[in-house]
N, C-alpha and C positions, 0 to 999 in steps of 0.2 A: 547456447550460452558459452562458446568454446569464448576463452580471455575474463570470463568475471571471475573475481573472486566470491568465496563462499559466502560473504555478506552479500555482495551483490543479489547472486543465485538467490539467497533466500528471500531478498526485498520482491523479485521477481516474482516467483512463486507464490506469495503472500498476497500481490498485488493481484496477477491472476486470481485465484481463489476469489479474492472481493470483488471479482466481474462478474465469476460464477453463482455471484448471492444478489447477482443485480444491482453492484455498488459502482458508481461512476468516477468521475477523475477528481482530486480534491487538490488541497492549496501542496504545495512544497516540501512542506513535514509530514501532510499524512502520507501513512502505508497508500496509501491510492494517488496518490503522487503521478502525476501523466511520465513521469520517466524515473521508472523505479530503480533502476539499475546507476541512473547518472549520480556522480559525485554529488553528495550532499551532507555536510559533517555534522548539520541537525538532524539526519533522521540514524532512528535504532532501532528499525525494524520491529518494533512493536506498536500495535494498537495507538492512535492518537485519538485527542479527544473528538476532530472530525471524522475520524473513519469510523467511531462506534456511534458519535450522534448520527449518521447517514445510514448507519444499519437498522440501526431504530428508525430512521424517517420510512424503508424503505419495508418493513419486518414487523414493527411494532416493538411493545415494550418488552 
């Protein structure tokens, strides 16, 4: 991850973790974003409301 900044890094890491729970690619805003690291001035690296409704689809309630 040599060139990302520390927001990037964290989207990264955050987005792995949500593979590790068995959670797949989602729209643009979520943490699960297929390209965590690219420019995107709507995402804040937390929780959006499709990467926790996909943990419950995947986990339960």
């Amino acid at each position: 991850m040599d060139g990302y900044n520390e927001s990037q890094k964290h989207a990264v890491m955050t987005h792995e973790f949500g593979h590790s729970l068995k959670l797949g690619h989602g729209p643009e805003i979520a943490v699960m974003d297929s390209c965590p690291a690219c420019y995107n001035p709507n995402m804040s690296n937390n929780l959006q409301s499709w990467d926790i409704n996909s943990y419950h689809s995947v986990w339960g309630s």
